[in-house]
Structure formats: structure tokens, C-alpha cells
C-alpha positions as CSV (number, residue, x, y, z in Angstrom):
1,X,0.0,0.0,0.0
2,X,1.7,3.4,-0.8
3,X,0.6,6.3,1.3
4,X,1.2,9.7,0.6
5,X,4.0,11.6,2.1
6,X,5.1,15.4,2.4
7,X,7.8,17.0,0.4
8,X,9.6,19.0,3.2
9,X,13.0,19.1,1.3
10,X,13.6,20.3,-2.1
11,X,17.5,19.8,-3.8
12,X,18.4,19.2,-6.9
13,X,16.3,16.4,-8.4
14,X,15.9,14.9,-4.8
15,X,13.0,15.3,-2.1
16,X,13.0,14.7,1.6
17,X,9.3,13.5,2.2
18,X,8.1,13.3,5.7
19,X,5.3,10.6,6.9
20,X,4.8,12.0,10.6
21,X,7.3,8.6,12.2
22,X,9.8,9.1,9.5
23,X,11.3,10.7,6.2
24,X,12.2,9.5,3.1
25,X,14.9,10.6,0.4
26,X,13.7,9.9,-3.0
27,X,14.7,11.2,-6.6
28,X,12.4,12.9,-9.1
29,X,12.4,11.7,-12.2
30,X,9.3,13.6,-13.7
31,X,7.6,16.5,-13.1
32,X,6.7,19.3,-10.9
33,X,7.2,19.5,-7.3
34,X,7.1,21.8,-4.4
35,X,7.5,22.2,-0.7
36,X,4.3,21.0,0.7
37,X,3.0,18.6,-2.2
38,X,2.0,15.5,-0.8
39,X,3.4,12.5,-3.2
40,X,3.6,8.7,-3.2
41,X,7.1,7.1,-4.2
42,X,7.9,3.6,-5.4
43,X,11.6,2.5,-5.2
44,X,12.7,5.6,-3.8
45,X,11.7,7.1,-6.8
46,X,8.4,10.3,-6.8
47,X,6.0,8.6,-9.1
48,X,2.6,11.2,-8.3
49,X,1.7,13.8,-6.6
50,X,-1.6,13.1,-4.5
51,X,-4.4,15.9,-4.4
52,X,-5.0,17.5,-0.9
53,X,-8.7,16.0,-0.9
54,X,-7.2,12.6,-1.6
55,X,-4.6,13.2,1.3
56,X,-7.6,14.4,3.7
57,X,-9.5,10.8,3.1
58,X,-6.3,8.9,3.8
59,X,-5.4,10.6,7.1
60,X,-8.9,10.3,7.8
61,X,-8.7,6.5,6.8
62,X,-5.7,6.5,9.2
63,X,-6.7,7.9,12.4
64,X,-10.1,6.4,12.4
65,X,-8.2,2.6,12.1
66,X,-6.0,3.3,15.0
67,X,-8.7,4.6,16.9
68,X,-10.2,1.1,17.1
């Protein structure tokens, strides 16, 4: 399951993406990308950037399983 992640770091064609417990380095091949953007990677690689509405549902999806 990929879950989305924050870009917090921008250098080069590398992102640090932040998940809350821990980051993530990761290489963009493609595209677009700013501070902020939420983004799913694959092989350390950015492969989409996830609208904030989409990002909403999964933190919803998230919180409400660990609050079982």
C-alpha cells in the first residue's frame, strides 16, 4: 500500500518526504514538485503527486483505524 507523504525538502532532483514517524529521500524523475505537495514514491523514486482532498481521506482512513 503506498501512502502519501510530504515533500519537506527540495535539492536538486531529490525530495526529503516526511510521513509524521519518518522521512524519506527519494529522486524525481518527472515533473513538478514543491515544498508541501503531498506525493507517493515507489523504489525511492516520486511517481505522483496526491491531491490534498485525496490526502484528507487517507489521514482520515488513518486515524479512524487506530482509533479502534
Amino acid at each position: 500500500m503506498a501512502i502519501p507523504g510530504k515533500i519537506v525538502k527540495l535539492k536538486g532532483g531529490k525530495v526529503t518526504v516526511d510521513y509524521g514517524s519518518h522521512s524519506v529521500e527519494a529522486s524525481v524523475i518527472d515533473g513538478k514538485y514543491g515544498l508541501g505537495d503531498y506525493v507517493i514514491i515507489q523504489g525511492r523514486l516520486v511517481i505522483e503527486k496526491v491531491p490534498k482532498a485525496q490526502v484528507k481521506k487517507w489521514q482520515d482512513f488513518i486515524k479512524n483505524d487506530y482509533d479502534r
